[in-house]
N, C-alpha and C positions, 0 to 999 in steps of 0.2 A: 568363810566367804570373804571377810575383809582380806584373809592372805592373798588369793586368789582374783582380788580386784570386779567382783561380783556382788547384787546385790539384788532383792526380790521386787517384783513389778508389782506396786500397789500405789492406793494414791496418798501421798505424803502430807502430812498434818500441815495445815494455813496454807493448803495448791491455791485457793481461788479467792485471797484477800483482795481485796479491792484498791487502787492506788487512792490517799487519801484528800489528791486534787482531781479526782474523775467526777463529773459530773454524775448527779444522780437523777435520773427520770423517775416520774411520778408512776404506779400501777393506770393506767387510765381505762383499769376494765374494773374496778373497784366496784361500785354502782349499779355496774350495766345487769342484766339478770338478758343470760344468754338461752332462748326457749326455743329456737329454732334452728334445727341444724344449717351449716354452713354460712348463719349468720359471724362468725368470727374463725379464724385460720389460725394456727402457728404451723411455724417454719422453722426446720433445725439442720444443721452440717453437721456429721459425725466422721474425723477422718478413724479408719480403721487399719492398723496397721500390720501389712503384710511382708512378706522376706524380699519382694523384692521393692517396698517403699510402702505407697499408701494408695486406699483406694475412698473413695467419696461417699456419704449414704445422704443425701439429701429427701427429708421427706417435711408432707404437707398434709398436716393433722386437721381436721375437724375437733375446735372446742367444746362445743356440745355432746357429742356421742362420744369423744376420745377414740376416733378412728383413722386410720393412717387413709385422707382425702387420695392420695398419689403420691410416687418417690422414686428416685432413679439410684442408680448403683454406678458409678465411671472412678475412670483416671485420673481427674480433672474436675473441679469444680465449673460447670456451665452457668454462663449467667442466662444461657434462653430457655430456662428448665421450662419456666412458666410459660412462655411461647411455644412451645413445643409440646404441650398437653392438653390435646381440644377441649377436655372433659373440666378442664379449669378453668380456661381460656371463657368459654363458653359462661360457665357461673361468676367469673369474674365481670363480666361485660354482660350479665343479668339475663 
């Protein structure tokens, strides 16, 4: 493989040290005791990469249940994902 100029795709020992002047944020769900669904959300970008570049997975978890709330698939990273999803939109704005 080293003749060859090739190498296997895996993820490589210390990928995701931390720079040692990054600011560190505090957990601020530490405490909270989360008992009702769609009381708390995360949010995550996953690029996924295809032959001809990259394609987007944007999804919006429910912490309680561990269920995928909604998520879209594009080219592109949108910032109106959340505008664009009555079904959010809606339990956002209660």
């Amino acid at each position: 493989m080293n003749r060859v100029g090739i190498e296997a795709v895996y993820p490589k020992k210390r990928l995701s040290q931390p720079d040692s002047s990054a600011k560190k944020y505090p957990y601020l769900l530490r405490e909270v005791v989360i008992d009702p669904p769609d009381q708390v959300w995360a949010a995550d970008i996953t690029y996924i990469r295809m032959k001809q570049g990259f394609i987007y997975l944007v999804a919006i978890m429910d912490w309680f249940s561990r269920r995928v709330a909604d998520s879209s698939l594009n080219e592109a990273v949108q910032r109106d994902f959340v505008r664009s999803r009555p079904k959010i939109q809606a339990q956002l704005l209660g």
